[in-house]
C-alpha positions in Angstrom: 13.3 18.8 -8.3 11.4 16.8 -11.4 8.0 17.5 -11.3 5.7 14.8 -13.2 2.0 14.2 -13.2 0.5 10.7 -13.2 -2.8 9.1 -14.7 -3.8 5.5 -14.7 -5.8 4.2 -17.5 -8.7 2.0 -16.8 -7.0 -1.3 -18.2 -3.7 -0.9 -15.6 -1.3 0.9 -18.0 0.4 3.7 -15.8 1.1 7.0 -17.5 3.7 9.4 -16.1 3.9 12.7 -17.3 7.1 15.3 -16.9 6.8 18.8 -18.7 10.3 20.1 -20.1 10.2 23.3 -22.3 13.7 23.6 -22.7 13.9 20.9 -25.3 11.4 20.7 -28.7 11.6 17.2 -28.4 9.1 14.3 -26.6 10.5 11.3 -25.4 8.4 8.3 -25.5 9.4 6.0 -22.8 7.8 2.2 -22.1 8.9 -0.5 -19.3 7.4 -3.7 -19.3 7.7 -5.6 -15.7 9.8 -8.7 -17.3 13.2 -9.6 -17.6 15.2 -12.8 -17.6 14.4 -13.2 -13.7 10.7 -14.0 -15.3 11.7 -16.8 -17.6 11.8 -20.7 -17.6 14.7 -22.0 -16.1 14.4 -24.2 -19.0 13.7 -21.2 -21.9 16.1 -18.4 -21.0 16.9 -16.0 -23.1 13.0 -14.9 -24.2 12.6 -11.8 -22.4 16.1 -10.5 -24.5 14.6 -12.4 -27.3 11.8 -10.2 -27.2 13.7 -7.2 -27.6 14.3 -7.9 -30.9 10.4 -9.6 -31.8 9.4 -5.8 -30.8 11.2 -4.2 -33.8 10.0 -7.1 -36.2 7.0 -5.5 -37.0 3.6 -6.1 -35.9 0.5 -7.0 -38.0 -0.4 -3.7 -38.7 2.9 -2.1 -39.0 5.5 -4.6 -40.8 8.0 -1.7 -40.2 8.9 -0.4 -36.9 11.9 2.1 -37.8 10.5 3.3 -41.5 7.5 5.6 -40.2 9.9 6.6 -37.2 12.5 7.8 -39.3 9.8 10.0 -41.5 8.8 11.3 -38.5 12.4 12.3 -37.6 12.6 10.0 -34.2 15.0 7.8 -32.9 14.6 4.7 -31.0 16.3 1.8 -28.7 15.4 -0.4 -25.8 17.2 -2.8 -23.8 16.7 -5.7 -21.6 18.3 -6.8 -17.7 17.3 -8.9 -15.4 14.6 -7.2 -14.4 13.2 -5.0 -16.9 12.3 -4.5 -20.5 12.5 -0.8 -21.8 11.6 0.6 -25.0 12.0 4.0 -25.8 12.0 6.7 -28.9 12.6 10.2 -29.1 10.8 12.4 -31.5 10.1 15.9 -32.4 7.2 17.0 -29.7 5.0 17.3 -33.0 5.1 14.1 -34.0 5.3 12.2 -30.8 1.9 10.6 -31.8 3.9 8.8 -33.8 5.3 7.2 -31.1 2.2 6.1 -29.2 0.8 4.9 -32.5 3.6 2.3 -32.8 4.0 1.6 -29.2 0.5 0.7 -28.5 0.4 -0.9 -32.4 2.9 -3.7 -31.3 1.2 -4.0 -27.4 -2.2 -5.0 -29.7 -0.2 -7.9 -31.7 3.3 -8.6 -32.8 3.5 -10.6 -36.3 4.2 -14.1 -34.9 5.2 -15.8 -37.4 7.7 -19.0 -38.1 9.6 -16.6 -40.5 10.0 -13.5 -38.3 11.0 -16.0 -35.1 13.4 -17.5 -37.3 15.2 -14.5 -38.4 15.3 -13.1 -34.8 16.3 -16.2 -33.1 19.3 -16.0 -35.6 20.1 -12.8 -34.7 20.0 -13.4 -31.0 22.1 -16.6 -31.2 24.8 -14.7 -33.4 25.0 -12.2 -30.5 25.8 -15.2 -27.8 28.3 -16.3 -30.3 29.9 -12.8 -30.6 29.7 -11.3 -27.1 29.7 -14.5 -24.9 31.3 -17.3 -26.3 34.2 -15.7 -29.1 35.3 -12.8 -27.0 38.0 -12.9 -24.4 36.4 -13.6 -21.0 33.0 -12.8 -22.7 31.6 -16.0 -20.9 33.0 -15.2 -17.5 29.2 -14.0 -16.3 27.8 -17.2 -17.7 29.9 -19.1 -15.0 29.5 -16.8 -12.2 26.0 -16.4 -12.0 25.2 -19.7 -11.1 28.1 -19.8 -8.2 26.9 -16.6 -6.8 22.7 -17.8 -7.1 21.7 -21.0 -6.2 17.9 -20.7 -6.6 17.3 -16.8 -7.7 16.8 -16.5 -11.3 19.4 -14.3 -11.4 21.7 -17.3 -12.0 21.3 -16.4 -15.8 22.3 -14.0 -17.4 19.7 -11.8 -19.8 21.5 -13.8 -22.8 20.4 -16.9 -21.8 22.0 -19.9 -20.2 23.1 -21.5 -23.6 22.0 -20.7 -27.3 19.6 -24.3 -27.4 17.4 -22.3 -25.1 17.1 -20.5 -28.2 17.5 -22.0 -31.2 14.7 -24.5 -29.6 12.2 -21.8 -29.1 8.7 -22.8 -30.3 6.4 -20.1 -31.8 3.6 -21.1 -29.2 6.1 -20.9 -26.3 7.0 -17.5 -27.6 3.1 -16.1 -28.6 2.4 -17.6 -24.7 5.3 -15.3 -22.5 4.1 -12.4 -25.1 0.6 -12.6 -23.6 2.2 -13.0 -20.1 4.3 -9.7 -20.0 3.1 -7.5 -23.1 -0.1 -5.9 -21.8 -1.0 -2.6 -20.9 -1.2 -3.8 -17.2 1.8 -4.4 -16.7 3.8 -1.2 -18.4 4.8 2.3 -17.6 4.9 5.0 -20.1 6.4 8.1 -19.5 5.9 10.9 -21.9 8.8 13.8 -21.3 9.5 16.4 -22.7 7.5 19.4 -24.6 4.2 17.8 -23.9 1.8 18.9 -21.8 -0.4 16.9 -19.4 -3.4 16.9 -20.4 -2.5 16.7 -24.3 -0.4 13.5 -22.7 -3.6 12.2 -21.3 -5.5 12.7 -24.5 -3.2 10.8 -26.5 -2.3 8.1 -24.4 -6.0 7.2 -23.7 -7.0 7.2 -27.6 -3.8 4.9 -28.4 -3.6 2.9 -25.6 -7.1 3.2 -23.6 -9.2 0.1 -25.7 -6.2 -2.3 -25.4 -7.7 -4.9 -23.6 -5.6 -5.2 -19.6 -3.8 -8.5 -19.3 -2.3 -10.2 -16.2 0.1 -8.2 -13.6 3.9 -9.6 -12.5 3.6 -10.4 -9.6 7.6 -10.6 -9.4 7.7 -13.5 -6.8 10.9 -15.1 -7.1 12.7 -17.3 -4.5 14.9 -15.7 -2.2 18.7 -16.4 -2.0 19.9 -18.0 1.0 22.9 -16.3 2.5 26.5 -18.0 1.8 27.6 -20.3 4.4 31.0 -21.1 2.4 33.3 -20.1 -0.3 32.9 -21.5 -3.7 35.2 -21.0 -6.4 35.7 -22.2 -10.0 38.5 -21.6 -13.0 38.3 -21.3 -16.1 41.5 -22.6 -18.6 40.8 -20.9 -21.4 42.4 -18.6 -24.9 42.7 -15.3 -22.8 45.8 -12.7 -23.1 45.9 -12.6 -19.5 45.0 -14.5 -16.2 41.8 -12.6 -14.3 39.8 -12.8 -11.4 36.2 -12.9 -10.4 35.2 -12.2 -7.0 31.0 -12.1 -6.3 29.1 -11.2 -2.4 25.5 -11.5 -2.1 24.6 -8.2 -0.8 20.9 -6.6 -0.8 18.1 -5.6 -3.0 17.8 -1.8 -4.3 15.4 -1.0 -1.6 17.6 -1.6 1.5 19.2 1.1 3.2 22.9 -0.6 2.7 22.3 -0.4 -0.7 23.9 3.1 -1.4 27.2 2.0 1.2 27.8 -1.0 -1.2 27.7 1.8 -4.1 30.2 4.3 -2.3 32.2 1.1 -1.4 32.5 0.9 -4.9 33.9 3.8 -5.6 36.2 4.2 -3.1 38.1 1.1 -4.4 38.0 2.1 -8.3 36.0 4.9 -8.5 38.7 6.9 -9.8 43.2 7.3 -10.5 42.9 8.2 -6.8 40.7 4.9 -5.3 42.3 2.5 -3.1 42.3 -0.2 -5.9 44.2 1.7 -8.5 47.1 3.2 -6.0 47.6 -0.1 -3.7 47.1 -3.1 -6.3 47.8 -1.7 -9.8 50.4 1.0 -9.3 52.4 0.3 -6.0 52.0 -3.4 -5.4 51.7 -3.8 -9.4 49.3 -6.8 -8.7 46.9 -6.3 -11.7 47.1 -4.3 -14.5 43.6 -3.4 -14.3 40.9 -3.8 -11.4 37.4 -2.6 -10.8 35.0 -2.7 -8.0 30.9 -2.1 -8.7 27.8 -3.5 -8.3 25.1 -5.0 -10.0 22.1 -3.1 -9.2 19.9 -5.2 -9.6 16.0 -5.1 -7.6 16.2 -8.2 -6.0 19.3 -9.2 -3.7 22.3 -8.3 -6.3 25.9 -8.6 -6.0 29.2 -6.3 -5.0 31.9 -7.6 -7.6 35.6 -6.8 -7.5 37.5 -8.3 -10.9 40.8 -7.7 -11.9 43.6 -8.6 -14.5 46.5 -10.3 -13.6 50.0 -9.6 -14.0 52.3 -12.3 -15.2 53.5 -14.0 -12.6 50.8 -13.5 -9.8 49.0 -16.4 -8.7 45.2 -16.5 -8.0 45.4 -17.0 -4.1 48.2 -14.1 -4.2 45.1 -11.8 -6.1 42.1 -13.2 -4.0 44.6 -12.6 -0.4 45.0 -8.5 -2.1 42.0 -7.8 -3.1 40.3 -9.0 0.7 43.4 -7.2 2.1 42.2 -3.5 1.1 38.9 -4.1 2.5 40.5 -5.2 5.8 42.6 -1.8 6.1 39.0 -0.4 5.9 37.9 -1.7 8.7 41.0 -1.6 10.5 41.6 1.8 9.6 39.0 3.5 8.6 38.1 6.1 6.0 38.5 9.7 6.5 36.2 12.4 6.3 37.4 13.7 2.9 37.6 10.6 1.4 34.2 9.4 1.5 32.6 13.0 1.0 34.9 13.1 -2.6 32.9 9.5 -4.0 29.5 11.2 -2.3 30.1 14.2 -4.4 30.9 12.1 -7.2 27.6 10.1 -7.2 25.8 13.2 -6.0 27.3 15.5 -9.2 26.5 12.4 -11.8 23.0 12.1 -10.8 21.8 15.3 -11.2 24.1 15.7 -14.3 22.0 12.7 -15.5 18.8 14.4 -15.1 19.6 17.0 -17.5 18.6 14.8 -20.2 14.7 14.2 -21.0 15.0 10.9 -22.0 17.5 9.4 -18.7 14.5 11.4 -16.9 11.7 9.5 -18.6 13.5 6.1 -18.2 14.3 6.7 -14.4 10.5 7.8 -13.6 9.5 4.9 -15.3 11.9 3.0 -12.9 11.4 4.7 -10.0 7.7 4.0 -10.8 7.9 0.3 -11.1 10.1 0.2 -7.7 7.3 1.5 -6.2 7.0 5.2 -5.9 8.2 7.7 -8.7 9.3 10.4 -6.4 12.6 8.3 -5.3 13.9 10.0 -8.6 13.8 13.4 -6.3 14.4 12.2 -2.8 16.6 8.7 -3.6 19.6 10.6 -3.9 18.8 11.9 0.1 20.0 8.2 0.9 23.4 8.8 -0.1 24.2 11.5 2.0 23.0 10.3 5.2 25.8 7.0 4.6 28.4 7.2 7.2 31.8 6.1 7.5 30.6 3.4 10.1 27.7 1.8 7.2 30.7 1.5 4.6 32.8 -0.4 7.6 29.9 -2.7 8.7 28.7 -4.1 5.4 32.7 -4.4 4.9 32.3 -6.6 7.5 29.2 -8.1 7.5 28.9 -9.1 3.9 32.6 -9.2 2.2 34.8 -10.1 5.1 32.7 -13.1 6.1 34.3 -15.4 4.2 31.1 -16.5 2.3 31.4 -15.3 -1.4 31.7 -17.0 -5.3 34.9 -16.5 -6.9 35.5 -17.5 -10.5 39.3 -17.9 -12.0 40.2 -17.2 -15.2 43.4 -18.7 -16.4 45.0 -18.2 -19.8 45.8 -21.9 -21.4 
C-alpha cells in the first residue's frame, strides 16, 4: 500500500505528498497536462520541443543543471502523447533546490530567438537521427496516420515532419507556453524523505504566488471505429522485410484495457509466448516478433510487429500473425497460462514501486487520470481478467477485420 497526502494550492497546482524513510533522498516530480495530442495539427512537435526550452534556462536561472549538480541532484523528463514530465532527484536536504528551479522556469522561460534557435536545432537533429536515418525509425510516422483518422494521436510526439519545426515562431512558441505551463494545470509529487507538512511549507513559498493560468480541458475528437482494412508499404534501405499490424482498442480507463495488456503478453511476453514458439522457432516465420500496446489515455492501440525471414511474403506474415489469435479463440487458454503473464505484470508492478521516483511519477499519473489511489487498487483490475475477456476482445477488436497494417520492404 503507498500511502500519500494531498494539498491543493489556491492557484490549481496539485501537490501530492508520499513519505519514504528508507531512502535519504527526495524526488521532485512535475507533470504538466500537455503532450503532442494538444498541439496544432499544423505545429507538431511543440510539446517535445518544449522539453528541451525547459532546460534552456529561464530568466532568472540561465542554468538549469549547474546549481543541480552543486546540490548533488539528478534530473530528466520526457514527453508522450499525453503528458509532459519533469523530474529531479536530490538529497532530501537540498530538495529546495528543486522547487526553486521548478517553480523558477513555471514563472518565465528565457524566450529568446537565440535559445529557440539552438533548441529547434537540437530537436530537428533528433528527427534526423531517430526517425529518418535509422532503419525502420520512420515506421510510426506512417502508421499513425493509418491507424487515426481524426485523433491527434495520428502524430507522433516528434512531430509530423521537421518544417513543423524548423518554422516555429517565437510568438507561437511564448503562446502554447502560456497555454500549458501554469501552475493549474501541473502535479507535483514530492517523495521521498520529506515530510508533509515541511512538503506543504515549501511548495506554497515556491510555488503559491505564481499566478494560476488556464486548465486542459483534454477534449479531443474521438476515433471512429474501423469499418475496413487499410494497409500501406514502405520500399525502403532496411536489412530485412517487417511488418506493422495496428487495432484501435480502448482508452486506459476501460475495463478491457488490462485483457489487451495480458493479450500482450501471452503472445511475446516471454521465450515461452505463443509468438516466440509458433512463428519464430517452429514455423521460423520471423526472426523477431512482438506484441504490446500503446498505453495511451485516450483510445490507443494493440500492435503486433515482426521481422521477416527471407523468403516470406507479407500476406504469408499478416495470414500468421491473425492465425495465433484464432487458435485463441478456438481453443482457448488454460488456466496456467494466463495466471503465469498475471503474475508477471502483478510481480513487475510492485517491483516498480520499490523505487521513489517510478512512485512519484505514477502518483502524479494516477493523479492526472483522475484519482491517485489507482496506483494501490489499479493493479485489482488485472486479477479479476478472465480467460473469457482475453477471448472476446480477441474477437471483438482484432479478429474483425478492421485494422491498419503498414509494410516494410527492403529495396
Amino acid at each position: 500500500m503507498i500511502h500519500y497526502n494531498i494539498h491543493r494550492l489556491d492557484n490549481g497546482l496539485t501537490l501530492i505528498h508520499h513519505e519514504d524513510n528508507a531512502t535519504n533522498l527526495c524526488v521532485s516530480n512535475l507533470l504538466y497536462n500537455v503532450g503532442a495530442r494538444d498541439e496544432n495539427p499544423n505545429q507538431t512537435g511543440f510539446a517535445h520541443l518544449f522539453e528541451h526550452l525547459m532546460f534552456g534556462g529561464s530568466v532568472n536561472i540561465p542554468s538549469f543543471d549547474t546549481p543541480l549538480q552543486l546540490a548533488g541532484g539528478e534530473n530528466n523528463a520526457f514527453t508522450s502523447n499525453d503528458i509532459t514530465n519533469y523530474y529531479v532527484t536530490l538529497p532530501a536536504d537540498n530538495i529546495e533546490t528543486a522547487l526553486w528551479l521548478e517553480s523558477d522556469r513555471i514563472l518565465r522561460l528565457d524566450f529568446s530567438e537565440k535559445s529557440l534557435s539552438v533548441q529547434k536545432g537540437v530537436v530537428i537533429e533528433e528527427f534526423k537521427q531517430r526517425y529518418l536515418n535509422q532503419p525502420y525509425g520512420d515506421a510510426w510516422l506512417k502508421l499513425r496516420p493509418l491507424a487515426y483518422q481524426v485523433h491527434p494521436y495520428q502524430w507522433a510526439t516528434i512531430g509530423k515532419e521537421t518544417s513543423h519545426i524548423e518554422n516555429a515562431k517565437l510568438e507561437d512558441v511564448v503562446a502554447f507556453f502560456e497555454r500549458f505551463y501554469n501552475p493549474s494545470n501541473a502535479i507535483l509529487c514530492l517523495a521521498g524523505a520529506i515530510n508533509f507538512e515541511k512538503a506543504k511549507e515549501l511548495t506554497e513559498k515556491w510555488f503559491g504566488t505564481i499566478k494560476s493560468g488556464p486548465v486542459n480541458p483534454n477534449s479531443y475528437p474521438k476515433e471512429t471505429r474501423k469499418t475496413s482494412r487499410l494497409e500501406s508499404t514502405v520500399v525502403a534501405d532496411v536489412p530485412q522485410n517487417a511488418i506493422y499490424m495496428a487495432f484501435n482498442t480502448v482508452d486506459r480507463h476501460h475495463d478491457d484495457y488490462f485483457a489487451f495488456d495480458l493479450l500482450s503478453d501471452l503472445l511475446s511476453g516471454s521465450e515461452s509466448s505463443r509468438f516466440t514458439q509458433t512463428l519464430v522457432k517452429e514455423l521460423k516465420l520471423f526472426t523477431h516478433v512482438h506484441a504490446y500496446i500503446t498505453g495511451d489515455i485516450d483510445e490507443g492501440l494493440f500492435v503486433m510487429e515482426g521481422k521477416l525471414n527471407d523468403g516470406v511474403t507479407f500476406d504469408t506474415a499478416e495470414k500468421a500473425l491473425l492465425k495465433t489469435i484464432q487458435d485463441i479463440t478456438d481453443n482457448g487458454l488454460s488456466e496456467n497460462e494466463l495466471n503465469k503473464v498475471k503474475n508477471k505484470v502483478i510481480t513487475s508492478n510492485l517491483f516498480s514501486k520499490t523505487s521513489v521516483l517510478n512512485k512519484a511519477m505514477a502518483l502524479c499519473y494516477a493523479h492526472l487520470l483522475g484519482n491517485a489511489d489507482l496506483i494501490n487498487t489499479e493493479i485489482e483490475q488485472v486479477k479479476y481478467i478472465q480467460k473469457e475477456d482475453i477471448l472476446r476482445v480477441c474477437k471483438e477488436y482484432i479478429l474483425s477485420g478492421n485494422y491498419s497494417i503498414l509494410n516494410y520492404q527492403k529495396q
